[in-house]
C-alpha positions as CSV (number, residue, x, y, z in Angstrom):
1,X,-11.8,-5.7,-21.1
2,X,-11.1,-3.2,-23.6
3,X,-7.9,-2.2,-25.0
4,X,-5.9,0.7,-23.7
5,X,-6.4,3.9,-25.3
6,X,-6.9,7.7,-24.2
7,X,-9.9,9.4,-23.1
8,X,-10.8,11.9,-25.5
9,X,-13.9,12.8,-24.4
10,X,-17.7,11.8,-23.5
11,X,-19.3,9.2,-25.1
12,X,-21.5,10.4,-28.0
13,X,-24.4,8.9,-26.0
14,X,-23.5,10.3,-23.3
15,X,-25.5,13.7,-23.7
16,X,-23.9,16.9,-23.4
17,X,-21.8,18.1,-20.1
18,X,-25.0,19.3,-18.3
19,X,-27.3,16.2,-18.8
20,X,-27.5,13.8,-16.4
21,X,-25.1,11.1,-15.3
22,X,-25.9,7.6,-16.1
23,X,-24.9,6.4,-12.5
24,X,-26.1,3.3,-10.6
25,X,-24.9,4.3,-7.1
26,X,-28.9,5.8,-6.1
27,X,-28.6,9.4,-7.2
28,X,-28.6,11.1,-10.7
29,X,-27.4,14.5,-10.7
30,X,-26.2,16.9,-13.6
31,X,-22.2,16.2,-14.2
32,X,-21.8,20.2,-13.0
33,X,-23.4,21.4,-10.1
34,X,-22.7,25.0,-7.7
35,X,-22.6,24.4,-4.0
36,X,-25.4,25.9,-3.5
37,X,-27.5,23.0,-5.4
38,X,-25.9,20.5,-2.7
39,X,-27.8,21.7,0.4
40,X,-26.2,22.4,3.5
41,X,-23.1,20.4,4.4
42,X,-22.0,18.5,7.2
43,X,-19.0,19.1,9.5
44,X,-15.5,17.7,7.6
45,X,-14.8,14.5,7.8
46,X,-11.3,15.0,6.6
47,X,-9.3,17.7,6.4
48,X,-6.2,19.2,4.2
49,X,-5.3,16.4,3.0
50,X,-3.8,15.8,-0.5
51,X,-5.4,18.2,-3.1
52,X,-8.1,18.5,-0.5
53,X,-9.0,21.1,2.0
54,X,-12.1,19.3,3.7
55,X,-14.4,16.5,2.6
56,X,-18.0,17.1,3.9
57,X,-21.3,14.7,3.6
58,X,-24.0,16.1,2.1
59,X,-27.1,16.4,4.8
60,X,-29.7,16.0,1.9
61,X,-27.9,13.5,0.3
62,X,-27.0,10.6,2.5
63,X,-23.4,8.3,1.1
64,X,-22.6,11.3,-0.9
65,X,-19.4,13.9,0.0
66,X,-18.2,17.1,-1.4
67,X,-15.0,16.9,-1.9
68,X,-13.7,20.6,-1.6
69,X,-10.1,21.2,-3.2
70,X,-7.5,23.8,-2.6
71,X,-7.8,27.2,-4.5
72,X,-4.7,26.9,-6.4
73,X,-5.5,24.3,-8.4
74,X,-4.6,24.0,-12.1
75,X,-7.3,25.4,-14.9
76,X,-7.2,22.7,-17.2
77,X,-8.8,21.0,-13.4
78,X,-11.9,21.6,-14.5
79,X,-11.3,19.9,-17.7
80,X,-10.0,17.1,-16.3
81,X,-12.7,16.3,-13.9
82,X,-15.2,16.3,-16.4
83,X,-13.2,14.1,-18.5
84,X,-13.4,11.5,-15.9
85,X,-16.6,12.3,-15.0
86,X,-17.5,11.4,-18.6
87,X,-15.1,8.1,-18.7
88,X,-17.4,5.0,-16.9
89,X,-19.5,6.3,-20.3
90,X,-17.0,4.8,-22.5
91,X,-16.3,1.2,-20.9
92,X,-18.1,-1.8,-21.7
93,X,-21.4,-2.1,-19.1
94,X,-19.2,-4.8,-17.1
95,X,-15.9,-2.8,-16.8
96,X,-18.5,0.1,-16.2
97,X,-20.0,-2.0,-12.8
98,X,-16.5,-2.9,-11.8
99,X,-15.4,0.4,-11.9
100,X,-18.4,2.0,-10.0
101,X,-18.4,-0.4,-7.1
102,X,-14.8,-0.9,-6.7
103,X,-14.2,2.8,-6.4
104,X,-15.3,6.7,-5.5
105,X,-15.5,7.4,-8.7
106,X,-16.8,11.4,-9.0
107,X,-20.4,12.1,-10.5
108,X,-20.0,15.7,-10.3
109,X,-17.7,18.8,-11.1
110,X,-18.6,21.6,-8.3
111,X,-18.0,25.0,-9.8
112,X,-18.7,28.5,-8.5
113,X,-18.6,32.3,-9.9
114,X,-14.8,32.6,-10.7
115,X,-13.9,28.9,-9.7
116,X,-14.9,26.1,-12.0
117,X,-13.2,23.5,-10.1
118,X,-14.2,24.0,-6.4
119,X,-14.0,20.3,-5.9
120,X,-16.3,17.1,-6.7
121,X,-19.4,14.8,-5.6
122,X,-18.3,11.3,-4.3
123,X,-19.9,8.2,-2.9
124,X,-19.0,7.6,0.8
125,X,-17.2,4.2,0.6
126,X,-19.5,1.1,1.3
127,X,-20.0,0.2,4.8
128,X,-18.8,-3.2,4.8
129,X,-15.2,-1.1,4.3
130,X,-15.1,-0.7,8.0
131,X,-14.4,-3.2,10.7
132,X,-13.7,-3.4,14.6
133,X,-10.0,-2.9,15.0
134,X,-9.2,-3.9,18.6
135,X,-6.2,-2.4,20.3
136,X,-5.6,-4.2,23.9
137,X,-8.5,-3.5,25.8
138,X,-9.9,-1.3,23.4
139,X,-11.8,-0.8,19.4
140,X,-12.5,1.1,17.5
141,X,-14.8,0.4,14.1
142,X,-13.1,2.2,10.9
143,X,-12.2,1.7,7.8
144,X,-9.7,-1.1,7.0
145,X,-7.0,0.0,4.7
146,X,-5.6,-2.5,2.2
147,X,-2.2,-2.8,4.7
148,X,-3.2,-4.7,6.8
149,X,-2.9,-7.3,3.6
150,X,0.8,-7.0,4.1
151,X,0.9,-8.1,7.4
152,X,0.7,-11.8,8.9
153,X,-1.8,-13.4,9.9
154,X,-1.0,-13.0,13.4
155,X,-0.8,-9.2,12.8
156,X,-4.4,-9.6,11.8
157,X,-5.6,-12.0,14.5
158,X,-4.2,-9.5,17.2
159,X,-6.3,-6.3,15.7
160,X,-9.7,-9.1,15.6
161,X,-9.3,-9.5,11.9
162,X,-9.8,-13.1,10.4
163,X,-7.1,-15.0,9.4
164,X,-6.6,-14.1,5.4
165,X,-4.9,-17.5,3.9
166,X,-4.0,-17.0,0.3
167,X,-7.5,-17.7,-0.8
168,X,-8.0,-13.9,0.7
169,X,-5.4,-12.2,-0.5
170,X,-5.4,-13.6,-3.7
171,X,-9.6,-12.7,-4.3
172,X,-8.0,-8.6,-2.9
173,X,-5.4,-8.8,-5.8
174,X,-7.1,-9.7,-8.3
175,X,-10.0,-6.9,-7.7
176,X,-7.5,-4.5,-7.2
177,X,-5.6,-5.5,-10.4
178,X,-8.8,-5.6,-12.0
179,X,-9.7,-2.1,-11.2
180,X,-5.7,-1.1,-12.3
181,X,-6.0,-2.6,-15.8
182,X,-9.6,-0.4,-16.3
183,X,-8.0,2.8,-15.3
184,X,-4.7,1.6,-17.8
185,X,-7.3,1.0,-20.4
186,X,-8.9,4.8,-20.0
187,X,-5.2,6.2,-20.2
188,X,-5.5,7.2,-16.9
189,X,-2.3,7.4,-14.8
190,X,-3.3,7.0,-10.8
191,X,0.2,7.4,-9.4
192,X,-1.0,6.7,-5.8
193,X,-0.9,3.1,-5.4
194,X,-0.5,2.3,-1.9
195,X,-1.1,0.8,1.4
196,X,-3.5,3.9,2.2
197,X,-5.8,4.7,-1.3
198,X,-7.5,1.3,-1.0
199,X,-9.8,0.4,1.3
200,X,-10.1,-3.9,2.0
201,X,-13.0,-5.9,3.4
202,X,-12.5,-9.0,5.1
203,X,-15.9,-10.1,4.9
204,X,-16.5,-9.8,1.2
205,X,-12.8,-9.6,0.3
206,X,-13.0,-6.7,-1.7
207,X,-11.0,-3.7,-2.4
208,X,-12.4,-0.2,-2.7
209,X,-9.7,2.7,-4.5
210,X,-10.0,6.3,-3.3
211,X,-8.4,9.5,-4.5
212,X,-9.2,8.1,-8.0
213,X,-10.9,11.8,-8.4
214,X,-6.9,12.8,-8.9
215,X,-5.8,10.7,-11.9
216,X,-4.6,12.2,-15.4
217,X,-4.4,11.5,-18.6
218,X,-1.2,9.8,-19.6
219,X,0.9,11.5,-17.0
220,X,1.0,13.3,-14.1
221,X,3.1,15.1,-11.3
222,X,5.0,11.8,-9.2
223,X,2.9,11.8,-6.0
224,X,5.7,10.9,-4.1
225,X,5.4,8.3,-0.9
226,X,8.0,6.8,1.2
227,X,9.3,3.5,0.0
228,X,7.5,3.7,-3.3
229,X,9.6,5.5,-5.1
230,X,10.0,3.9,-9.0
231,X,13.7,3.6,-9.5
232,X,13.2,4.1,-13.0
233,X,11.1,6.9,-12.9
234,X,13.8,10.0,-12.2
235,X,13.3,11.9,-9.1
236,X,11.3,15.4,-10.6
237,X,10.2,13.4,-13.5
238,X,6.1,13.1,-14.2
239,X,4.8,9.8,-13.0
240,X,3.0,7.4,-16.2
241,X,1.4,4.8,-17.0
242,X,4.6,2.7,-16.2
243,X,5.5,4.1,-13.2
244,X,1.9,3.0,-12.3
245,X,2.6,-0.7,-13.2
246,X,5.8,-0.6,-11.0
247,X,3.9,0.6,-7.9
248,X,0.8,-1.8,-8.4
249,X,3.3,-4.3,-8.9
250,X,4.9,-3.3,-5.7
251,X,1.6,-3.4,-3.9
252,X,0.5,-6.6,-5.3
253,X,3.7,-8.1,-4.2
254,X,3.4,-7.0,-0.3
255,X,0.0,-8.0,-0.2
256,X,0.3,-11.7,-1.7
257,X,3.4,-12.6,0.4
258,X,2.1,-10.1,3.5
259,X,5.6,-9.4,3.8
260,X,6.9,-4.9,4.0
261,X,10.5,-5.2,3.1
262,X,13.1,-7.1,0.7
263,X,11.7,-10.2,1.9
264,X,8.8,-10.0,-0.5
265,X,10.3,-9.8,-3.6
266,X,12.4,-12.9,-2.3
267,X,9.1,-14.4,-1.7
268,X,8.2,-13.7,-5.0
269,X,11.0,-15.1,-6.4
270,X,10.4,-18.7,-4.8
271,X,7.2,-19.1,-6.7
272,X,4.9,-20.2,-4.0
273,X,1.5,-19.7,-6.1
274,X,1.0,-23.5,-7.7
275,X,-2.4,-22.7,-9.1
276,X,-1.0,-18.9,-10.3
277,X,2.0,-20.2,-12.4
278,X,2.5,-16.9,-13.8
279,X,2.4,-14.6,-11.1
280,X,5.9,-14.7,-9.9
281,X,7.4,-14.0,-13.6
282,X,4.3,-11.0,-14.3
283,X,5.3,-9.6,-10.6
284,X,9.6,-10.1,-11.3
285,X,8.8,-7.9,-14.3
286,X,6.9,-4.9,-12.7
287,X,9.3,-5.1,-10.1
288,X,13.2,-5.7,-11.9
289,X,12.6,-4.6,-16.0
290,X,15.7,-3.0,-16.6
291,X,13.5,-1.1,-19.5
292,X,10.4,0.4,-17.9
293,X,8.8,0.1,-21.4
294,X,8.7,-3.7,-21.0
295,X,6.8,-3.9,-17.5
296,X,4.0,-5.6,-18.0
297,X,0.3,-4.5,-17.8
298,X,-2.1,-4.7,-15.5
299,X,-4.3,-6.7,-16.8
300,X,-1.3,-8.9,-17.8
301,X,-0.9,-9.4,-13.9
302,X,-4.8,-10.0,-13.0
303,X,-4.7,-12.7,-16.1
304,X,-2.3,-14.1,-13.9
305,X,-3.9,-14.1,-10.7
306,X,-6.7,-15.6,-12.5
307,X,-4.6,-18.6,-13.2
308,X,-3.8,-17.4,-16.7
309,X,-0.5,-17.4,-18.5
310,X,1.8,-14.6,-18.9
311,X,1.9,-14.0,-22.8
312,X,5.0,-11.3,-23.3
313,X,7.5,-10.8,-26.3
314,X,10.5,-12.6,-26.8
315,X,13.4,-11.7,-25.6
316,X,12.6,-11.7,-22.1
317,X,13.0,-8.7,-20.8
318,X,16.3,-8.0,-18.0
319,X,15.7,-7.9,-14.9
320,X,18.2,-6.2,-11.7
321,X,19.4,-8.5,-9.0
322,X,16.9,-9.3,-6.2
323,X,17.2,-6.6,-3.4
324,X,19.2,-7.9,-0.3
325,X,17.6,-8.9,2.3
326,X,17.0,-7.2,5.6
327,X,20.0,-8.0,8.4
328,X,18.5,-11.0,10.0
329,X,17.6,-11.4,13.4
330,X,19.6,-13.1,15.7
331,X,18.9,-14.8,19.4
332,X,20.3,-12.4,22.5
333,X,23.5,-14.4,23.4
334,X,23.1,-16.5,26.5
335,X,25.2,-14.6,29.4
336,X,27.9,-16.1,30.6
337,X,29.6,-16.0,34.0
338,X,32.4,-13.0,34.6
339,X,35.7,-14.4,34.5
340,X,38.4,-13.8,37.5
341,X,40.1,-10.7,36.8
342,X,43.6,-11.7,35.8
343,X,46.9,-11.2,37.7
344,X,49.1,-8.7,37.2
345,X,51.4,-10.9,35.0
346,X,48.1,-12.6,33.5
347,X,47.6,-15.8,35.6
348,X,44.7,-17.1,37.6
349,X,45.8,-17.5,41.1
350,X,45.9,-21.1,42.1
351,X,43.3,-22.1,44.7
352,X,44.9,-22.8,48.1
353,X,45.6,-26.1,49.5
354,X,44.7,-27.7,53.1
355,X,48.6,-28.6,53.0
356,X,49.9,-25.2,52.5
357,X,48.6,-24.3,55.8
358,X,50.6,-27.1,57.6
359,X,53.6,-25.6,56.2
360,X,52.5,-22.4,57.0
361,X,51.9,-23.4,60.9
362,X,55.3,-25.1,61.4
363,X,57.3,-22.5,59.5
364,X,55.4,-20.0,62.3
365,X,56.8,-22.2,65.0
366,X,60.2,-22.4,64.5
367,X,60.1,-18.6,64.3
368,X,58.3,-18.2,67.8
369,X,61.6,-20.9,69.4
370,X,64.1,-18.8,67.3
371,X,62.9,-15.9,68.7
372,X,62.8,-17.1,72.2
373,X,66.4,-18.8,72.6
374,X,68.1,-15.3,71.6
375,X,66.1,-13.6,74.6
């Protein structure tokens, strides 16, 4: 894998911006292209979401999208896109592969009169991606997002998907970190790592990355997502390349201990991988590094979950205390019987005795002759 540097720019074999791509997903086409040379397009797919305002297949073009964006979109867009557009040109051929199947990587810059970044071309992801998801009586077949890695195996069973072990989570890490350490080796920042920008397959436990059409050079505006915000990266602050370790980090740690909350970076912390030595102090890293400049890579992590050692700099880096664990939860009480209602001075009333009401009868009786002799 190569070592991490910037993209400056096509490769010098690459040909200029107009010649073709060098792509192995089934169609060449020039890296800039008008709608017009699309042919029709089909009804969205998706709609307003993220930077996009509709992604549409492409009748002629079967597995291919146009991903349309929203008209206020930066100028220096344009740029960018062709700048990734250009980038599988500079990897190694096998970095190259990875990168081309593991993700929707874009092969084309749309432009119009007026607007040079209308949007981009993008494979459809792969059909093993999707699954039947059953819900009670009913499924559906979609795609299955990478969180369902951070769920039990129950969870799974219950939807119809196959138990995972560690054997599958662990071959899902290690692509995904794979893919990670490629984009850190472009000096691309991806900011979005999370449960819903990868696609898994159970099958062929595989990841696929989307959105990847949105990464920047060396920083970009924090995408922002519930419960993945960096701690060290200040709120209004541009996401990097190290905000990007802490959130694959994250990821990688929900999806190897298929745990949500606190419990997984306890999990972590136990060391349960025998064969993956490493992976607990490459993961307690990303995760705690009091210096954000001392998280370490991603392709530290995937040498890890490769069974590799962790090779870092002396001192080892600080780490913050372990989050604290979510309140756990405890058994409903069994119920006990009401109690008597207390006296007014706080006693239980005594139970009464057969022998009080012998007392009771003859006290009656004198009373009735009393009664009687002074008539």
């Amino acid at each position: 894998m190569t070592e991490p540097r910037l993209i400056d720019g096509a490769d010098e074999n690459d040909g200029d911006g107009d010649g073709p791509a060098a792509d192995p997903r089934g169609w060449v086409l020039p890296r800039t292209v008008s709608v017009s040379d699309l042919g029709p397009l089909a009804d969205p797919i998706s709609e307003h979401n993220g930077q996009a305002v509709a992604v549409r297949p492409l009748e002629n073009h079967p597995g291919w999208l146009a991903k349309l964006y929203r008209p206020d979109q930066h100028p220096e867009d344009a740029q960018r896109l062709d700048l990734l557009i250009s980038a599988p040109g500079t990897l190694p051929e096998a970095d190259r592969a990875v990168l081309y199947a593991g993700t929707c990587w874009p092969a084309a810059r749309i432009h119009e009169p007026g607007n040079p970044a209308v949007g981009c071309v993008i494979p459809t992801a792969p059909e093993q991606y999707r699954a039947e998801l059953r819900r009670g009586k009913f499924g559906e077949r979609r795609f299955v997002e990478i969180d369902w890695l951070a769920k039990s195996d129950e969870s799974n069973r219950g939807v119809g998907l196959p138990p995972l072990g560690l054997a599958g989570r662990l071959a899902a890490c290690r692509q995904l970190t794979e893919l990670a350490a490629i984009l850190e080796s472009l000096g691309l920042v991806y900011s979005d790592w999370s449960f819903s920008n990868a696609f898994w397959s159970p099958a062929q436990r595989s990841v696929y990355l989307i959105d990847v059409d949105g990464c920047q050079p060396e920083k970009m505006p924090d995408i922002h997502q519930p419960n993945w915000a960096d701690p060290l990266t200040p709120p209004g602050t541009d996401a990097d390349g190290y905000t990007d370790r802490y959130r694959l980090g994250l990821l990688v740690a929900k999806c190897m201990t298929g745990q949500r909350d606190a419990r997984a970076f306890h999990t972590v912390a136990a060391s349960p991988w025998d064969n993956q030595p490493a992976v607990s102090d490459v993961l307690l890293d990303m995760l705690l590094a009091t210096d954000r400049e001392r998280r370490p890579s991603a392709a530290q992590l995937n040498q890890a979950l490769n069974g590799g050692p962790y090779l870092r700099t002396v001192p080892r880096p600080t780490r913050t205390e372990l989050p604290p664990l979510p309140p756990a939860v405890t058994a409903t009480a069994v119920e006990k019987p009401e109690p008597e209602p207390p006296t007014p001075y706080g006693k239980k009333p005594e139970p009464f005795s057969p022998g009080g009401w012998v007392v009771v009868l003859v006290i009656a009786v004198i009373l009735l002759f009393v009664i009687a002799a002074n008539h």
